[in-house]
N, C-alpha and C positions, 0 to 999 in steps of 0.2 A: 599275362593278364592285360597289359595296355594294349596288346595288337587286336584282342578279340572284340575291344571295346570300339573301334575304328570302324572292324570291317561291319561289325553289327548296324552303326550310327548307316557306314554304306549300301547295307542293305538296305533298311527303313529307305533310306532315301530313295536307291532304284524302286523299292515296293514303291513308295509314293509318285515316281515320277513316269512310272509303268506306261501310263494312258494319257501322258500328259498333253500328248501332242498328235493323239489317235482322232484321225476322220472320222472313221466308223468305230462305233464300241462295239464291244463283243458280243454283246444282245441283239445285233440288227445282220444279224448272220444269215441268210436265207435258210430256213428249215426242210424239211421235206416235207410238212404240210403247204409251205409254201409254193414250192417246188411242183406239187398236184395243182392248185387252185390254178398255176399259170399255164400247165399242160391242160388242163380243162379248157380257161380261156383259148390257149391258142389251137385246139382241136376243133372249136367253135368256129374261132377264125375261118382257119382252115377248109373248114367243110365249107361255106361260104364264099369260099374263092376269093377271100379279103384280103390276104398275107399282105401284098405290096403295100395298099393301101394305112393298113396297120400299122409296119414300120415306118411308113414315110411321118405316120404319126408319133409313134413312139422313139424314133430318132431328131424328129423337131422338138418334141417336146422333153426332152430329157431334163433339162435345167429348173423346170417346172416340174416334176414327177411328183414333189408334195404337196404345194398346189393343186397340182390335179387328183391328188387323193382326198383331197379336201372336198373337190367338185364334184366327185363320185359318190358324197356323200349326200348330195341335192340329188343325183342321179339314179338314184336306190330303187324307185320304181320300174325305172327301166330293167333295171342290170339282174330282175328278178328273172331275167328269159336264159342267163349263163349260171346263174350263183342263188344257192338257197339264202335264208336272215344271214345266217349263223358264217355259212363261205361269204358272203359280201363282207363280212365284218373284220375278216382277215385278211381277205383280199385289200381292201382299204388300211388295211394296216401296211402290210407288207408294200404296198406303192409309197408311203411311207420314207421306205430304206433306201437309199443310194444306190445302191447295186441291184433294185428290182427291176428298171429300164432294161438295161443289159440280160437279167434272165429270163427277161418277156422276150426278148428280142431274139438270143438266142433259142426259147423255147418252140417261140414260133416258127422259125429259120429251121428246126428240127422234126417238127411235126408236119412241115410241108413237103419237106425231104421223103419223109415217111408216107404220106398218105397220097403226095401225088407224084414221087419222083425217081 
């Protein structure tokens, strides 16, 4: 009886201390809706013959990615030529997450491969 009363206290504790010191929480996972919106985007690109241009952007500006989700949101009338209301809204979320630079990046690095390479 007193051993189980320990490990349980240890549990609770690991439970609590779980995410304590987590980067990223587990909600900011990229989804596969996500995942389409940035192969739309970089299919976009792509067609346009932009890739380099792109990345040169989307590698300067990494540090800034929620920031610049933020500015995407002044930019809403434009960005109607890639992304319906409803995909802009996600799109802008998903810039957002930490690790959305990196799946723009590689999305697009993939989709040039594919369409012109």
């Amino acid at each position: 009886m007193g051993t189980s009363r320990p490990a349980s206290r240890m549990q609770r504790l690991r439970t609590w201390c779980e995410h304590a010191f987590a980067v990223n929480p587990p909600e900011s996972r990229i989804s596969e809706e996500e995942r389409a919106l940035a192969a739309k985007m970089a299919e976009f690109v792509v067609r346009r013959q932009m890739t380099t241009p792109a990345l040169m952007v989307l590698e300067a500006g990494r540090p800034f990615n929620f920031i610049g989700s933020q500015f995407l949101a002044f930019l809403s009338p434009f960005v109607t030529l890639i992304f319906s209301g409803a995909e802009y809204g996600r799109f802008v979320r998903f810039l957002e997450k930490r690790q959305s630079v990196q799946t723009l990046i590689d999305t697009l690095v993939e989709a040039e491969n594919r369409l012109n390479g």
